[in-house]
C-alpha positions in Angstrom: 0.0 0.0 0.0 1.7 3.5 -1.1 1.6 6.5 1.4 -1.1 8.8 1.1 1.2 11.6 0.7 3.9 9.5 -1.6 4.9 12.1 -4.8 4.4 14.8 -2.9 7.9 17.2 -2.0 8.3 17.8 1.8 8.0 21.0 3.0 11.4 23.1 3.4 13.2 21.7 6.5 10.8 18.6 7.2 13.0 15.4 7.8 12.6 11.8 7.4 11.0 10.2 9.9 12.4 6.6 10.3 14.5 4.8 13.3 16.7 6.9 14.8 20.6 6.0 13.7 22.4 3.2 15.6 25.3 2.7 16.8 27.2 3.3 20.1 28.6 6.9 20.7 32.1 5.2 20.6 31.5 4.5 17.3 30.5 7.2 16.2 33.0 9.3 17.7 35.5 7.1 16.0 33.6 7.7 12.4 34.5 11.3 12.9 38.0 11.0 14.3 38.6 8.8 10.9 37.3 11.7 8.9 38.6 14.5 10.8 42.1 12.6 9.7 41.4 13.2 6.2 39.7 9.5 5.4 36.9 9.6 3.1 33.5 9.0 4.5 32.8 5.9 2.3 36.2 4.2 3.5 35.6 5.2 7.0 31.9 3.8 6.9 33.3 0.8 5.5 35.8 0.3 8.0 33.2 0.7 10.9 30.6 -1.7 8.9 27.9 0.9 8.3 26.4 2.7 5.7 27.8 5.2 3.8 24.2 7.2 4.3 24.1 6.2 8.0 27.1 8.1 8.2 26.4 10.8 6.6 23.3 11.1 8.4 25.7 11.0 11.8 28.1 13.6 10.6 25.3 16.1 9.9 24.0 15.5 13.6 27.5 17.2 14.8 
């Protein structure tokens, strides 16, 4: 069954609303020591076993 509201743009600002990112705050602190080292986000996400988007998503929540 498609969302009712499924084609239509969210308004400016509005977010996803899906589980909220996992991972331990270890871990995450180590994705952004990798990057802050000059490792690229998709090696460093594949080094910690995650998504590339999942950490994406973590580095935007700085």
């Amino acid at each position: 069954m498609a969302r009712p509201d499924a084609g239509r743009p969210r308004p400016p600002g509005a977010r996803r609303r899906w589980r909220p990112l996992s991972g331990a705050p270890a871990e995450l602190a180590t994705l952004r020591r990798l990057v802050d080292d000059g490792v690229s986000v998709t090696e460093a996400a594949r080094t910690l076993k995650i998504g590339r988007s999942t950490a994406y998503e973590a580095l935007a929540q700085r």
